[in-house]
N, C-alpha and C positions, 0 to 999 in steps of 0.2 A: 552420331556420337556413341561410343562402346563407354561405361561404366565400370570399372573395377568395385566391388564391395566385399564385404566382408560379412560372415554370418554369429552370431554371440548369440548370450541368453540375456534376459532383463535382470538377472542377478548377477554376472561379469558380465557387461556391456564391451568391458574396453579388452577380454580374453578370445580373440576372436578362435574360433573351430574351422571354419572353410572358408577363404578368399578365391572369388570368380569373377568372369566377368560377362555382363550381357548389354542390351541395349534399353531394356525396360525393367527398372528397377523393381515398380507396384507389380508387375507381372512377376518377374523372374520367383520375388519373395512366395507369391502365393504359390508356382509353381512346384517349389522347392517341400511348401507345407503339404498340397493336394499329394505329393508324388509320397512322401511321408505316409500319407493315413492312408495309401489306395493303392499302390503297387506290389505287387508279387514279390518283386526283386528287393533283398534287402542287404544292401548297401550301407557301408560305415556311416556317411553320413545322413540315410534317414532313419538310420537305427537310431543317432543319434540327437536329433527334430524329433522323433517320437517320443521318445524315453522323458527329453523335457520336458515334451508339451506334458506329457502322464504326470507330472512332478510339477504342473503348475508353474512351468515357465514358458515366457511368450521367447518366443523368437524374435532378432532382432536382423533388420539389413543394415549397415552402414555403409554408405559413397564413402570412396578413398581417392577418387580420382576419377578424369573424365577423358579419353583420346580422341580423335577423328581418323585414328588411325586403328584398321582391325588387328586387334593380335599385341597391339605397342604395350597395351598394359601390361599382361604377361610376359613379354620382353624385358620390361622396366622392373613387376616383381620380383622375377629370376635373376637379374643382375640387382638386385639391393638396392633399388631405389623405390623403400616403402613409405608410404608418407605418414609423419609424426604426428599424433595431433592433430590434423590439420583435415580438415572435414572434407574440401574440396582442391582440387589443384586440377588446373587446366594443363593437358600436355598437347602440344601442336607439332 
């Protein structure tokens, strides 16, 4: 199963900043933090994981949805089918 999620801070939860997708969610979040405090390369968005974390905000992941299919997600966010609300959605 591929995971689409979305990346916020704990003070807009619901504004997200990066939507991706992977297969492990508890992984992918930490990934995203270590690569933040520890790579050379600085990139819009761990410039922007940094800068919060410095500011006393946590990072957030949220699931937007779930495929069996590699790639479908980004398929489905590019054509506008983002989900509302709606914490999980199975697509087959």
């Amino acid at each position: 199963m591929n995971y689409c999620y979305a990346l916020s801070t704990s003070s807009a939860p619901t504004e997200y900043r990066y939507i991706g997708e992977t297969i492990n969610l508890k992984s992918r979040l930490y990934m995203h933090l270590y690569a933040a405090k520890n790579s050379k390369k600085r990139w819009p968005l761990l410039n922007w994981i940094s800068k919060n974390i410095n500011l006393g905000e946590e990072i957030i992941l949220t699931p937007l949805c779930i495929s069996d299919r590699v790639g479908m997600v980004v398929v489905l966010l590019f054509l506008g089918c983002f989900v509302d609300q709606v914490s999980m959605l199975m697509i087959t």
